[in-house]
C-alpha positions, 0 to 999 in steps of 0.5 A: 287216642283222645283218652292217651292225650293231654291237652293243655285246655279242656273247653265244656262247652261251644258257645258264646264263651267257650269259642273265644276261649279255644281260639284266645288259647290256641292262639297263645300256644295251647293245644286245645279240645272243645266238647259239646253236646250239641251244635257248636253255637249254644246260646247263640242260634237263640239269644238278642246278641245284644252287648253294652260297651264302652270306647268301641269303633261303633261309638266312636263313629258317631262321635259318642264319648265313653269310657270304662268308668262312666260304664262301670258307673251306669252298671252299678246305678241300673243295679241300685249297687247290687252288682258284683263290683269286681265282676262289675268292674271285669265287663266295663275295662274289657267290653269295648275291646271285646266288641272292637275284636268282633268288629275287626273280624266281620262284626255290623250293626244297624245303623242306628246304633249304638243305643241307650237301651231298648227293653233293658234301663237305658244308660247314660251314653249310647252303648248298646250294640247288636247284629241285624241276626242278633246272636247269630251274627256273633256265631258268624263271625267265631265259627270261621276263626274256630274253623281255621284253627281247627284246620290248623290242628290247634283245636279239636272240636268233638259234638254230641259229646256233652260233660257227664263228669270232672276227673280228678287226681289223689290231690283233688285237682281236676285233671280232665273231663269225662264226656258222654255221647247220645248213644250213651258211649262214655270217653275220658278226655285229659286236660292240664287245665279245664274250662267250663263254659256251658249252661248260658250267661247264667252258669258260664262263669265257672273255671275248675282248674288243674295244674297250670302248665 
């Protein structure tokens, strides 16, 4: 039946992006699919969790001023301006409402947080925060959001479903992806547009869109 159906957002990928993806386009309306080959979590059940951000609840509560610009200054001055400024520029204006989203829905952090740095250059202001379970203190607090709309029929979540393949149309506009089981059982799944979001931090910043809807 998943082979007839077009969804409006094809997510490769359950993990640190690919979870907020599906839940911020169900949200919006979307009727979502979210493949991966593994466990719902990726990097999750492994990474530090650690996250730079400015003007977050965490700073704020402890009297710690911060803003976007100052952040997006340390950014380039760690990277000797090596950094991207564009993407630089991205992660600094969104980070502190990204982490402020994590803290409304569950998110602590130990109470000596934030900090300037610890095995990473240090930044100017503290800024850095993460769960006492590190990576998976973000998995919990995601995983019951992705649950509920799950139930709610907004998004579809296959496992053991890793990408193999992108489907394209006569126009070369990716059009779905083609998705292989652990038995070697090979499925199409249609998508106005398809998100991939796999591989960690390194390789998730890769979007192969179709028509936009």
């Amino acid at each position: 039946a998943l082979a007839q159906e077009a969804f409006q957002l094809v997510v490769i990928g359950g993990g640190t992006a690919g979870i907020p993806a599906a839940i911020f386009a169900a949200d919006r309306g979307a009727r979502v699919v979210l493949t991966e080959k593994g466990q719902i979590g990726g990097t999750l059940f492994v990474s530090g969790g650690m996250m730079a951000a400015a003007g977050t609840v965490f700073q704020k509560a402890r009297g710690n001023e911060d803003s976007a610009d100052a952040h997006y200054d340390d950014i380039m001055r760690i990277s000797d301006r090596t950094a991207i400024p564009e993407m630089a520029r991205l992660w600094a204006d969104n980070a502190g409402a990204t982490v402020n989203w994590l803290a409304e829905n569950g998110l602590t952090i130990g109470p000596d947080q934030p900090v300037t740095g610890t095995q990473y250059d240090h930044y100017s202001v503290p800024r850095y925060v993460w769960g006492p379970q590190n990576g998976r203190s973000i998995l919990s607090v995601l995983k019951p959001l992705l649950e509920q709309r799950v139930q709610q029929g907004r998004i579809t979540v296959l496992t053991d479903a890793g990408a193999v393949d992108l489907i394209k149309d006569a126009r070369n506009a990716v059009t779905g992806v083609v998705i292989e089981d652990s038995k070697g059982k090979r499925s199409d799944i249609r998508g106005l547009n398809t998100l991939i979001s796999s591989g960690g931090c390194a390789a998730g910043f890769t979007v192969a869109m179709g028509k936009l809807s």
